[in-house]
PyMOL Python script that loads the backbone (N, CA, C, O; Angstrom):
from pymol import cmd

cmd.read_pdbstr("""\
ATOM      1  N   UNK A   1       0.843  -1.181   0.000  1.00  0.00           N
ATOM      2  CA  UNK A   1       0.000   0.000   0.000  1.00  0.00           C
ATOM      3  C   UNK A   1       0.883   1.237   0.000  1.00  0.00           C
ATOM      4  O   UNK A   1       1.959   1.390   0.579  1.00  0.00           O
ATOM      5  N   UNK A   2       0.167   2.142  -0.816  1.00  0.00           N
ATOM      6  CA  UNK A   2       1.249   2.987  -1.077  1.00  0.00           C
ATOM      7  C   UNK A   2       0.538   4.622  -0.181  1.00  0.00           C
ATOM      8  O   UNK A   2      -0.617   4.998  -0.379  1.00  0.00           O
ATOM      9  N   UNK A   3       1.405   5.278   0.648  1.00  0.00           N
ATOM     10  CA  UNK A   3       1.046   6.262   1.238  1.00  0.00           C
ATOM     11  C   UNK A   3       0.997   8.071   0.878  1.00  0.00           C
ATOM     12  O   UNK A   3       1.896   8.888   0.681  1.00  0.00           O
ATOM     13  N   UNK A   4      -0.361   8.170   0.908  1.00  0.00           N
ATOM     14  CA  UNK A   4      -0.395   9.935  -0.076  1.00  0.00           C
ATOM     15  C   UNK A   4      -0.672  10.469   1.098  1.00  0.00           C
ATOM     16  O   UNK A   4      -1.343  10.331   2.121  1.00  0.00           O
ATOM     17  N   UNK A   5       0.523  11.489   0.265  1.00  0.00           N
ATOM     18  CA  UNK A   5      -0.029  12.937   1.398  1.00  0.00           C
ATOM     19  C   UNK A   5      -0.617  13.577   0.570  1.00  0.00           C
ATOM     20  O   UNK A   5      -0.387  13.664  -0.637  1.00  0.00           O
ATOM     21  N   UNK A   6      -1.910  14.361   1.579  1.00  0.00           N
ATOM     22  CA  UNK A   6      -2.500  15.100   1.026  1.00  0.00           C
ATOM     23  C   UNK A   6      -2.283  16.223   0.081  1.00  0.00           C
ATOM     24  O   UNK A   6      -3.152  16.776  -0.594  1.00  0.00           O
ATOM     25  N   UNK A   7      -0.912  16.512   0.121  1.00  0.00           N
ATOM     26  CA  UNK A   7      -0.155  17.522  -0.897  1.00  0.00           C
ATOM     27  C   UNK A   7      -0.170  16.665  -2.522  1.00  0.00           C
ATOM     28  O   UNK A   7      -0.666  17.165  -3.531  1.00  0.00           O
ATOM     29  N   UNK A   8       0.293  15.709  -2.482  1.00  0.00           N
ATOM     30  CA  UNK A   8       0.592  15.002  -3.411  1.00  0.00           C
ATOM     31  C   UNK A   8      -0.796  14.700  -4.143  1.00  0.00           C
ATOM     32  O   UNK A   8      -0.520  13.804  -4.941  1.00  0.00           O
ATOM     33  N   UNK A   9      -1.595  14.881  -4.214  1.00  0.00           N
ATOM     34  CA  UNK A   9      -2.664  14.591  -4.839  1.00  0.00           C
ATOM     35  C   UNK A   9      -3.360  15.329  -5.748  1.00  0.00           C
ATOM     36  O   UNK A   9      -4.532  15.182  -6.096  1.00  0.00           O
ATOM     37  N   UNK A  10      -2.277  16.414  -6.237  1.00  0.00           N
ATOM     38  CA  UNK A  10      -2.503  17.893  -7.115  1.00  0.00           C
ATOM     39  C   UNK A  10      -1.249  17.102  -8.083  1.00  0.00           C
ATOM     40  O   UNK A  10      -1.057  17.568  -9.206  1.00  0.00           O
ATOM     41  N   UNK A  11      -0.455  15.972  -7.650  1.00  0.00           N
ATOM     42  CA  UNK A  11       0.841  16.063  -8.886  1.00  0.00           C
ATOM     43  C   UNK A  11      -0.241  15.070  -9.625  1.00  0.00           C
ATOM     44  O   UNK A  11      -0.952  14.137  -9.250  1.00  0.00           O
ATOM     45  N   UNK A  12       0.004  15.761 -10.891  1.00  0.00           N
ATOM     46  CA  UNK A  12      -0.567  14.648 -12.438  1.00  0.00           C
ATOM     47  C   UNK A  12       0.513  14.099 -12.777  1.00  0.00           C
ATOM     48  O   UNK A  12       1.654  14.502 -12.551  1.00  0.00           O
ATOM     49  N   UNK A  13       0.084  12.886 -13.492  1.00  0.00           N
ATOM     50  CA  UNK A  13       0.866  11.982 -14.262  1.00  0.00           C
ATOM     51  C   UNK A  13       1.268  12.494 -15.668  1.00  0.00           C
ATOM     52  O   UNK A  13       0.385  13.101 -16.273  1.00  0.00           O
ATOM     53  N   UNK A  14       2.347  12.359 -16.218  1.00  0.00           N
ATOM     54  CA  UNK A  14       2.215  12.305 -17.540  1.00  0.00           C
ATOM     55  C   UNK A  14       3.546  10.875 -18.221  1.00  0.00           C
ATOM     56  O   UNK A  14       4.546  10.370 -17.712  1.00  0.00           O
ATOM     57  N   UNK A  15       3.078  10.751 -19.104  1.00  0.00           N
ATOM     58  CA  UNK A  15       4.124   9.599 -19.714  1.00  0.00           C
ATOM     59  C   UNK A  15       5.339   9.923 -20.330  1.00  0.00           C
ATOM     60  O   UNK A  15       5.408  10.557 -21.383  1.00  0.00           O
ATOM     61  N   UNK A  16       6.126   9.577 -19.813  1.00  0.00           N
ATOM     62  CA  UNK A  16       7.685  10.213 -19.766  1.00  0.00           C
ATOM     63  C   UNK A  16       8.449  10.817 -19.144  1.00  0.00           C
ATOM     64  O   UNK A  16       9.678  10.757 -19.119  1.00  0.00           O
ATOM     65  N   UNK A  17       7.417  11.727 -18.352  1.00  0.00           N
ATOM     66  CA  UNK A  17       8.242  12.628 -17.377  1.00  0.00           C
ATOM     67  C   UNK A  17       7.710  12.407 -15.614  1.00  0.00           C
ATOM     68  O   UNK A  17       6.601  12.115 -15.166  1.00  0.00           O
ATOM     69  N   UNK A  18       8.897  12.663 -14.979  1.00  0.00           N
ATOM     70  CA  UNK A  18       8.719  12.763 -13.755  1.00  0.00           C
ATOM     71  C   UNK A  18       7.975  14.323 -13.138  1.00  0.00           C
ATOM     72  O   UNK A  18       8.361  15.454 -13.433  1.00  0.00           O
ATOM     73  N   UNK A  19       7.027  14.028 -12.382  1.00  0.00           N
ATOM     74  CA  UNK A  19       6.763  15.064 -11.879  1.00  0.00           C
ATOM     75  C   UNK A  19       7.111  15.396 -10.601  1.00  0.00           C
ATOM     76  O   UNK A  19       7.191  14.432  -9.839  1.00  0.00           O
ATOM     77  N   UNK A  20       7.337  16.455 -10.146  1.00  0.00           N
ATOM     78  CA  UNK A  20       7.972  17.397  -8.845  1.00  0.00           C
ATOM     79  C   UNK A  20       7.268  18.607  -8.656  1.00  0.00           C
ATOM     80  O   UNK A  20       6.848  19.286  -9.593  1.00  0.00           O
ATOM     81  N   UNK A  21       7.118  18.919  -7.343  1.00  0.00           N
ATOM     82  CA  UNK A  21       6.374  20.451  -6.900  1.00  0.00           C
ATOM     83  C   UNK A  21       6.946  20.619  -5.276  1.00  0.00           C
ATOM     84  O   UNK A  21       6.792  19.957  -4.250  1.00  0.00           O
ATOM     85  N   UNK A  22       7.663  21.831  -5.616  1.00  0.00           N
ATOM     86  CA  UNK A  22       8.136  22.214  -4.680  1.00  0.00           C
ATOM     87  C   UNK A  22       7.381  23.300  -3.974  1.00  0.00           C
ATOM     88  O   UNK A  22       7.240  24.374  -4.559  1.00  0.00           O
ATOM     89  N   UNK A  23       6.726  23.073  -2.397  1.00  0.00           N
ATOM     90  CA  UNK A  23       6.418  24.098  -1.935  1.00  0.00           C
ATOM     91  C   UNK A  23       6.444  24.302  -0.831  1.00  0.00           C
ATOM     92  O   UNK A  23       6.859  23.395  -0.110  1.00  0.00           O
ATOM     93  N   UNK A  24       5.984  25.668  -0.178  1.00  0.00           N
ATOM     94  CA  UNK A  24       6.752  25.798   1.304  1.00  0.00           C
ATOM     95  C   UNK A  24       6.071  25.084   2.397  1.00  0.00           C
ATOM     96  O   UNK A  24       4.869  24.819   2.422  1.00  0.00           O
ATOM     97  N   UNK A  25       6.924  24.802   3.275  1.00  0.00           N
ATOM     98  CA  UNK A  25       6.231  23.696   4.262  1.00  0.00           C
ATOM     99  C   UNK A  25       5.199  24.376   5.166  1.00  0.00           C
ATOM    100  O   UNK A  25       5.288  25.603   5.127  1.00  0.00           O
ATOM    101  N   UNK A  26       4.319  23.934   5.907  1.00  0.00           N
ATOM    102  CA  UNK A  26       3.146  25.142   6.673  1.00  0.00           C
ATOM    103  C   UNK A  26       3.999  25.446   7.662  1.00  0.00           C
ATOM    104  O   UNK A  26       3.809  26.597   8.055  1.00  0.00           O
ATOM    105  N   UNK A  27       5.022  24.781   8.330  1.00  0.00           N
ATOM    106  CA  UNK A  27       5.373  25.635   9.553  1.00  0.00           C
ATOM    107  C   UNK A  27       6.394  26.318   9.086  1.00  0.00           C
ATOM    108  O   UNK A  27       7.341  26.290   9.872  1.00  0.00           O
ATOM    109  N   UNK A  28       6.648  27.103   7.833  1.00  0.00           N
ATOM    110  CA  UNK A  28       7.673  28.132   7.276  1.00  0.00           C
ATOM    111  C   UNK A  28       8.626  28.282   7.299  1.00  0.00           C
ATOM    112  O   UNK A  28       9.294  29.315   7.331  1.00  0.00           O
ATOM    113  N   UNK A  29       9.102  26.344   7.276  1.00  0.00           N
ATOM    114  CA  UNK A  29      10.773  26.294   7.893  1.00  0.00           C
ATOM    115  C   UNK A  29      11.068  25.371   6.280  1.00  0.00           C
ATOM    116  O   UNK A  29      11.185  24.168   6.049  1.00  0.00           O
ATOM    117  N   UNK A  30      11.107  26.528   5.436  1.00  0.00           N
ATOM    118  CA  UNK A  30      11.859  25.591   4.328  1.00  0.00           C
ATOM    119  C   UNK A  30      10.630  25.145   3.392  1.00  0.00           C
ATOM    120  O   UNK A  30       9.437  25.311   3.649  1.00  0.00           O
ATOM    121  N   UNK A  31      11.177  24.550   2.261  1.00  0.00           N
ATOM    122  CA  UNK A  31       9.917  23.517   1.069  1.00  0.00           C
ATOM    123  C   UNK A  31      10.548  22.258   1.438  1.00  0.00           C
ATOM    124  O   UNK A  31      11.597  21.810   1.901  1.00  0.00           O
ATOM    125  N   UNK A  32       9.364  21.891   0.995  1.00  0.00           N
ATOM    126  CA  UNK A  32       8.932  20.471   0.456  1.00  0.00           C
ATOM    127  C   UNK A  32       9.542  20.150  -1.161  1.00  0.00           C
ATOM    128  O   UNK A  32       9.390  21.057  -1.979  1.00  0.00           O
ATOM    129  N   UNK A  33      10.171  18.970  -1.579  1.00  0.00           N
ATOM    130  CA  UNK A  33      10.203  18.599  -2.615  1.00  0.00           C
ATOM    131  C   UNK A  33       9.565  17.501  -2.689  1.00  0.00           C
ATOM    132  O   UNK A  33       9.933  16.609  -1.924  1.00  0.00           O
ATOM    133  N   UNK A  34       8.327  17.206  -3.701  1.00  0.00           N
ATOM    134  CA  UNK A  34       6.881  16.111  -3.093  1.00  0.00           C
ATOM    135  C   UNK A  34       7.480  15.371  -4.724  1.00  0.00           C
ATOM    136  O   UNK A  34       8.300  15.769  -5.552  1.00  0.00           O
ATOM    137  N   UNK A  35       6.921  14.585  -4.671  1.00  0.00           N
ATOM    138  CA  UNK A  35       6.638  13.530  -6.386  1.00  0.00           C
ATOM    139  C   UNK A  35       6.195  12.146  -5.262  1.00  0.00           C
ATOM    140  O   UNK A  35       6.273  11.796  -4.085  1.00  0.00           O
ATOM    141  N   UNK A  36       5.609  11.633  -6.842  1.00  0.00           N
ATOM    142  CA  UNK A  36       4.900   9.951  -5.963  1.00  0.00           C
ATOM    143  C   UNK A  36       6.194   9.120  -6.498  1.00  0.00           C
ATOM    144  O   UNK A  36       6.053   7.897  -6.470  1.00  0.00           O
ATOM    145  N   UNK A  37       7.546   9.661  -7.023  1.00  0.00           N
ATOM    146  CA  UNK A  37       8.491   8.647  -6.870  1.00  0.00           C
ATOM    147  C   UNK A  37       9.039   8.654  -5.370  1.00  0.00           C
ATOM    148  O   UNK A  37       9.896   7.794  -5.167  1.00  0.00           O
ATOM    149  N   UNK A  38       8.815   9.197  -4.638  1.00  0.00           N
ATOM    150  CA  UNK A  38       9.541   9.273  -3.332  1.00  0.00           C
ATOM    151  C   UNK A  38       8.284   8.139  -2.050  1.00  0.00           C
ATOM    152  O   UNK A  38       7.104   8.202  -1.706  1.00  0.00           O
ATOM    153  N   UNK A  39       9.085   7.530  -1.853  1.00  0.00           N
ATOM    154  CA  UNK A  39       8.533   6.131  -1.152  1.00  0.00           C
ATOM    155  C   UNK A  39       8.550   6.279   0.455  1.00  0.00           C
ATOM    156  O   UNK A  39       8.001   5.578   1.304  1.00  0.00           O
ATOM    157  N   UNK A  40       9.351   7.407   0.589  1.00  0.00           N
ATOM    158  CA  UNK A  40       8.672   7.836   2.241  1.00  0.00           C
ATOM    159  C   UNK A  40       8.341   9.334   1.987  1.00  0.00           C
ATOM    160  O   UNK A  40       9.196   9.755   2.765  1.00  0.00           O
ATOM    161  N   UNK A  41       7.910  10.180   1.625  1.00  0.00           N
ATOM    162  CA  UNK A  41       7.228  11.515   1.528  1.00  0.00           C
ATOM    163  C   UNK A  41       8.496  12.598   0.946  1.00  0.00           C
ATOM    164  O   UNK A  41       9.670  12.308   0.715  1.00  0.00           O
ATOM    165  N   UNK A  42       8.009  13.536   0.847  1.00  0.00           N
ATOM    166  CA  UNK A  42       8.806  15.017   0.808  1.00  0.00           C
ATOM    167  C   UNK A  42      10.105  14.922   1.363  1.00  0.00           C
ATOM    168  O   UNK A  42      10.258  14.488   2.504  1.00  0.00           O
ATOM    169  N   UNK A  43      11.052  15.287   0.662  1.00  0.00           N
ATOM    170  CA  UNK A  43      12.208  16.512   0.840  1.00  0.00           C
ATOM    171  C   UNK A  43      12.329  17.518   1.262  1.00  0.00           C
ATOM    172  O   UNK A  43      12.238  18.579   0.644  1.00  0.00           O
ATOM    173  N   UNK A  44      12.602  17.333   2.616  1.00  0.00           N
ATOM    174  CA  UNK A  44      12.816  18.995   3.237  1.00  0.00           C
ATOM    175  C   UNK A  44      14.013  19.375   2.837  1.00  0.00           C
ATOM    176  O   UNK A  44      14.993  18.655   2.646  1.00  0.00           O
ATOM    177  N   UNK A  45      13.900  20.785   2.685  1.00  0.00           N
ATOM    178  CA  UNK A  45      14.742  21.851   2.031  1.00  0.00           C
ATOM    179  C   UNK A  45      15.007  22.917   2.873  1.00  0.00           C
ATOM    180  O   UNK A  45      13.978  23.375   3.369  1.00  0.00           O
ATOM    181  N   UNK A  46      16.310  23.621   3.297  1.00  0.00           N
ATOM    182  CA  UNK A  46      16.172  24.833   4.314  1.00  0.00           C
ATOM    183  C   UNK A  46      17.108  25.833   3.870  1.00  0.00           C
ATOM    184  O   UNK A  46      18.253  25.384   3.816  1.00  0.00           O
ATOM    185  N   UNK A  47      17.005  26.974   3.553  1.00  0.00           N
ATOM    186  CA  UNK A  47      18.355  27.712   4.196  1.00  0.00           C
ATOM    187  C   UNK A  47      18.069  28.647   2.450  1.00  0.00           C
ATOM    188  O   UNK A  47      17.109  28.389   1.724  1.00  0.00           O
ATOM    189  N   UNK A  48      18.875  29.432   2.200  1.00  0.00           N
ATOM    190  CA  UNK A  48      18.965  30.504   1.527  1.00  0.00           C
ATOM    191  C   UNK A  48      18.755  29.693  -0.179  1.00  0.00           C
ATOM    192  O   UNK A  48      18.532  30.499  -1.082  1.00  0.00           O
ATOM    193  N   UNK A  49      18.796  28.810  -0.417  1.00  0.00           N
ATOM    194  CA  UNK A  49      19.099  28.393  -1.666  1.00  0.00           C
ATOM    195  C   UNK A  49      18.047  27.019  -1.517  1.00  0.00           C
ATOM    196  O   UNK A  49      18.274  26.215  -2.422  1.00  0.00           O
ATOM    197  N   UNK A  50      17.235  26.691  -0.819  1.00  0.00           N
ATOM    198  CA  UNK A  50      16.271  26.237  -1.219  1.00  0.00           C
ATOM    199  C   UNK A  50      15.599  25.950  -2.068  1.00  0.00           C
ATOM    200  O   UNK A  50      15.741  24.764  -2.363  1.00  0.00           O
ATOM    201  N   UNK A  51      14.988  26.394  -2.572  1.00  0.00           N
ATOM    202  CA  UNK A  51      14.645  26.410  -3.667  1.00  0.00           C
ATOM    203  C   UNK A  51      15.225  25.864  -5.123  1.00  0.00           C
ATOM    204  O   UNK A  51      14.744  25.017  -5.876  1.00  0.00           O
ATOM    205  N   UNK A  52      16.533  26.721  -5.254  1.00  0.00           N
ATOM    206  CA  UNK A  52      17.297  26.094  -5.905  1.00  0.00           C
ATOM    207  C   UNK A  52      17.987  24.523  -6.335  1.00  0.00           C
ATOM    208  O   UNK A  52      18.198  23.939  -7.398  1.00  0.00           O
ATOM    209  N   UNK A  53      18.226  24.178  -4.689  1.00  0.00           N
ATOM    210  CA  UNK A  53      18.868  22.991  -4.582  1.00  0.00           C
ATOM    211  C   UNK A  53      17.644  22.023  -4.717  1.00  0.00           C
ATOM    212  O   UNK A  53      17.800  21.190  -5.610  1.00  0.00           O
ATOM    213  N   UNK A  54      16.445  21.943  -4.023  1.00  0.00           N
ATOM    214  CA  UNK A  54      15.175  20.920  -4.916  1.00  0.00           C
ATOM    215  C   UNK A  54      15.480  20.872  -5.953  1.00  0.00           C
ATOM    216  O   UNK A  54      15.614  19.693  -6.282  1.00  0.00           O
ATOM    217  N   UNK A  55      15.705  21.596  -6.797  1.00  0.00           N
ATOM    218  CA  UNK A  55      14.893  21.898  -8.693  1.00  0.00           C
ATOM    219  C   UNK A  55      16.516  21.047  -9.058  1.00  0.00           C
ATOM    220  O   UNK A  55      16.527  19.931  -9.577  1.00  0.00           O
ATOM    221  N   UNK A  56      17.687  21.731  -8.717  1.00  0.00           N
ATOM    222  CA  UNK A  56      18.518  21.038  -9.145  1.00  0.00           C
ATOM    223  C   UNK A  56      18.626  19.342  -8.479  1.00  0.00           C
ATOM    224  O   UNK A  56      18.861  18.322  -9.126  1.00  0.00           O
ATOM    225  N   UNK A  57      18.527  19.390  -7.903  1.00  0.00           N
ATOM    226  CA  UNK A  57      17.765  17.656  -7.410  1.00  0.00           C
ATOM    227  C   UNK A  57      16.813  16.487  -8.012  1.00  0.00           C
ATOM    228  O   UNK A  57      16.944  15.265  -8.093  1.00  0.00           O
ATOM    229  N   UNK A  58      15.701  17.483  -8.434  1.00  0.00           N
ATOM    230  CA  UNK A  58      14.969  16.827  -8.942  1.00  0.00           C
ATOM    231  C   UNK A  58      14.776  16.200 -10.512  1.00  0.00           C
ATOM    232  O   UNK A  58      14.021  15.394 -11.055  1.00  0.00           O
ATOM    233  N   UNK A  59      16.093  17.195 -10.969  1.00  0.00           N
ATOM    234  CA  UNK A  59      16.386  17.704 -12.139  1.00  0.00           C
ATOM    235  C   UNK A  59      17.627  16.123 -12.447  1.00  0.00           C
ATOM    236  O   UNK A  59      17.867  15.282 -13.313  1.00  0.00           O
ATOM    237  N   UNK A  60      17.978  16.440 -11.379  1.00  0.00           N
ATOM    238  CA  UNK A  60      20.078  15.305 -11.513  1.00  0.00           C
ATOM    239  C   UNK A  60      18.784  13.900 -11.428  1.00  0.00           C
ATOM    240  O   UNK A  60      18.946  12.997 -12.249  1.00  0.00           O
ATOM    241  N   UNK A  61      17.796  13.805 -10.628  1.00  0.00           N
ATOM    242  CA  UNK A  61      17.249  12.457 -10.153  1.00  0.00           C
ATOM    243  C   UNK A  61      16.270  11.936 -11.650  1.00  0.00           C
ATOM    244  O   UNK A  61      16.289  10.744 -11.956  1.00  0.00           O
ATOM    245  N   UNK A  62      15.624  12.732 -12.320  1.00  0.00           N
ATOM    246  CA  UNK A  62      14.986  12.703 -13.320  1.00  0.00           C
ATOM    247  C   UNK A  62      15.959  12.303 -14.551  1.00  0.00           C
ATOM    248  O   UNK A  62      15.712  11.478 -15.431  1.00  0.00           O
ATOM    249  N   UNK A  63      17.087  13.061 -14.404  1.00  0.00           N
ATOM    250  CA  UNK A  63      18.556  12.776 -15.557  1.00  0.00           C
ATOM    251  C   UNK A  63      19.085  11.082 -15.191  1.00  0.00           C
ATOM    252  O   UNK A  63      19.515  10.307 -16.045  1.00  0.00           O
ATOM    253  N   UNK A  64      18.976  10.868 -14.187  1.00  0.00           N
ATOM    254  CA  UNK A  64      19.591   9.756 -13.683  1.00  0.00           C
ATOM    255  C   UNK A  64      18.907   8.597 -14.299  1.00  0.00           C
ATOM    256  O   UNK A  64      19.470   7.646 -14.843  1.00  0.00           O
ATOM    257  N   UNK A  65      17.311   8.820 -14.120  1.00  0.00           N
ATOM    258  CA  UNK A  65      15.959   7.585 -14.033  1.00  0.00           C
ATOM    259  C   UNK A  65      16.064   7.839 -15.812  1.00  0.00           C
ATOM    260  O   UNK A  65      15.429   6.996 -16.444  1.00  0.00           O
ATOM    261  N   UNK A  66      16.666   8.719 -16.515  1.00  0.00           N
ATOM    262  CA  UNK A  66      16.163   8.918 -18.456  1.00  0.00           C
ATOM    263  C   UNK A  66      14.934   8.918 -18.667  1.00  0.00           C
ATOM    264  O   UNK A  66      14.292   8.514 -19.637  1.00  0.00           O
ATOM    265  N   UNK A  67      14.394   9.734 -17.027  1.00  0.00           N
ATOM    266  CA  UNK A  67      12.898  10.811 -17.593  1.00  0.00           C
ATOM    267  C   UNK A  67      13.271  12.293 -17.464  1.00  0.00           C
ATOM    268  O   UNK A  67      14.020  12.922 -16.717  1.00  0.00           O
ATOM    269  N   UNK A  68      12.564  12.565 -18.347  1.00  0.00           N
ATOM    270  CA  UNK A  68      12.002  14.241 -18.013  1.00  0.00           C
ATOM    271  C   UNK A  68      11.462  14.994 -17.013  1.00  0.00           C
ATOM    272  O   UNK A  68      10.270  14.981 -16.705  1.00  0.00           O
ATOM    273  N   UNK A  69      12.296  15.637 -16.510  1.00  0.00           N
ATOM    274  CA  UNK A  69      11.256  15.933 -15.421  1.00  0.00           C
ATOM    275  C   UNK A  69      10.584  17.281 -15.849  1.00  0.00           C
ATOM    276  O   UNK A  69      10.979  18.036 -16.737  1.00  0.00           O
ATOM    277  N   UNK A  70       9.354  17.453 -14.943  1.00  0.00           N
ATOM    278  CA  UNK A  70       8.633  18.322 -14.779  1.00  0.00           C
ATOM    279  C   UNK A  70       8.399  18.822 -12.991  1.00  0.00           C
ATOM    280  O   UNK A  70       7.927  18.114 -12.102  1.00  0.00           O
ATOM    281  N   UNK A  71       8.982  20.480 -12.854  1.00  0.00           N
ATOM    282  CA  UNK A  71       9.174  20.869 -11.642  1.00  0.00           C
ATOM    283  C   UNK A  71       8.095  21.904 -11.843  1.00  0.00           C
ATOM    284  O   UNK A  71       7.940  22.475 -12.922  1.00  0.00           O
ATOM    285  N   UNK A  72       7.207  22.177 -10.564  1.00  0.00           N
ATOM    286  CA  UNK A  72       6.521  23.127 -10.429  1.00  0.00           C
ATOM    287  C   UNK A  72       6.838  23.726  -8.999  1.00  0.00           C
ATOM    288  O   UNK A  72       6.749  23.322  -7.840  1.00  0.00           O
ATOM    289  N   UNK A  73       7.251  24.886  -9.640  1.00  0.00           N
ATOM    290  CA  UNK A  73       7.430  25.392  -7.702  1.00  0.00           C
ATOM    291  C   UNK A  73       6.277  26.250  -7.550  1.00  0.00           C
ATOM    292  O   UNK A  73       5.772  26.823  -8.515  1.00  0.00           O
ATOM    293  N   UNK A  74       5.873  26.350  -6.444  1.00  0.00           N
ATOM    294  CA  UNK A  74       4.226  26.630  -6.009  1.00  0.00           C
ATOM    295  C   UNK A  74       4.011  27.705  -4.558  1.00  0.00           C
ATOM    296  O   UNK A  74       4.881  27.608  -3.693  1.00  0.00           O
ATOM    297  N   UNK A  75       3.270  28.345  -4.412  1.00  0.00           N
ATOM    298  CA  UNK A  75       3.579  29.329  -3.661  1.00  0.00           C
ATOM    299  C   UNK A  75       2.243  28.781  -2.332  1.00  0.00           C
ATOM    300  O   UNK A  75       1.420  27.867  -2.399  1.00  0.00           O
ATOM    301  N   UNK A  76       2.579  30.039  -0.945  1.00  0.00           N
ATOM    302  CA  UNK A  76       1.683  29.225   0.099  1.00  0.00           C
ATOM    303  C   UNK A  76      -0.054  28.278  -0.235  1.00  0.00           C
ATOM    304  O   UNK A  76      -0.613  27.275   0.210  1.00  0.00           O
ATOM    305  N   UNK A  77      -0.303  29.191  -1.114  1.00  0.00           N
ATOM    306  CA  UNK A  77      -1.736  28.967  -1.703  1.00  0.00           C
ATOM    307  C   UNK A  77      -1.722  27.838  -3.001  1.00  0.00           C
ATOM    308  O   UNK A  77      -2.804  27.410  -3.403  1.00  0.00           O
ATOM    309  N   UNK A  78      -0.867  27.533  -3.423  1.00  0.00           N
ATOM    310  CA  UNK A  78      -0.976  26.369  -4.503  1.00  0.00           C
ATOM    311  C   UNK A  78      -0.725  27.175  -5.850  1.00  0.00           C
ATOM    312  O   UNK A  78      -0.867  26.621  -6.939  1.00  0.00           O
ATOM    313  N   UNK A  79      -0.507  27.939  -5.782  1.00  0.00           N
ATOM    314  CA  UNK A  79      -1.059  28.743  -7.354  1.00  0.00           C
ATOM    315  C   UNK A  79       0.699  28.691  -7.804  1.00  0.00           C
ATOM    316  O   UNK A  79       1.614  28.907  -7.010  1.00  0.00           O
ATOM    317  N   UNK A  80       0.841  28.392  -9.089  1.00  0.00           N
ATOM    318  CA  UNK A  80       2.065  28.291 -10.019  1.00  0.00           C
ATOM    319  C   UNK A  80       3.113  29.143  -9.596  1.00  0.00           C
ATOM    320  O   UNK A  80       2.602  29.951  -8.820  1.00  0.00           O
ATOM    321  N   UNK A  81       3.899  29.288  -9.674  1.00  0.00           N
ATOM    322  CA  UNK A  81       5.398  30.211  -9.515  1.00  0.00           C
ATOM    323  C   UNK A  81       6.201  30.443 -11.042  1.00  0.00           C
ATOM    324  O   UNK A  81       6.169  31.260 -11.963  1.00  0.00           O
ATOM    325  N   UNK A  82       6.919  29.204 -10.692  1.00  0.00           N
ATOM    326  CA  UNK A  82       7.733  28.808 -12.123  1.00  0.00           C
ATOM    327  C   UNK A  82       7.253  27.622 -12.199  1.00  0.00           C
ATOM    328  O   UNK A  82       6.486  27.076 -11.407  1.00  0.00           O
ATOM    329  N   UNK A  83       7.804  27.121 -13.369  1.00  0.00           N
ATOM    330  CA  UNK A  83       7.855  25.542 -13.795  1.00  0.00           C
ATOM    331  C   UNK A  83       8.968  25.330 -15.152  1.00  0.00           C
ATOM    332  O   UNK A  83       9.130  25.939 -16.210  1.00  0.00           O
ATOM    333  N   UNK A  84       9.499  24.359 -14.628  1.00  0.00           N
ATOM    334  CA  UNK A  84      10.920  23.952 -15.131  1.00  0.00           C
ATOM    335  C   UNK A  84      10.763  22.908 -15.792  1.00  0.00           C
ATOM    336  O   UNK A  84      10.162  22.061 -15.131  1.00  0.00           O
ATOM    337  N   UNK A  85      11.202  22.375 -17.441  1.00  0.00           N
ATOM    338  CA  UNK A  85      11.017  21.291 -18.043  1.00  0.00           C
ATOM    339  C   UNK A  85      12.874  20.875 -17.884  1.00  0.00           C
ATOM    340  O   UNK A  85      13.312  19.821 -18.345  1.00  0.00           O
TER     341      UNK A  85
END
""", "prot")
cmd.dss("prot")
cmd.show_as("cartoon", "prot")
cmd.util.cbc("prot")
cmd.orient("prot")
């Protein structure tokens, strides 16, 4: 049985690419890096470059697997930021 967090249930599937959404955690200590490839939950992220270091993460892990990824970084409310192919 496989375990969703309630965050994770906004990432869509698509065929070929990995999906990722990075967003800030509720107690405002850092993001989350979420995808349903991750088999115990989110990636916490902290410190000045946050942000950064997810996307490049998710980016090396997607290069690694010879999918595509797809990153959405997402703001407190859910609504789009950027998004990175």
């Amino acid at each position: 049985m496989e375990t969703m967090y309630p965050e994770q249930r906004s990432l869509g599937s698509r065929a070929g690419h990995d999906v990722y959404e990075v967003r800030p955690r509720k107690d405002r200590d850092g993001f989350d890096l979420m995808s349903k490839l991750f088999r115990y939950g989110p990636i916490w992220y902290a410190g000045p470059d946050a942000v950064r270091n997810a996307i490049a993460y998710a980016k090396y892990r997607s290069h690694f697997r010879s999918q595509r990824a797809i990153i959405r970084v997402l703001d407190d409310s859910g609504d789009l930021l950027q998004m990175h192919e």
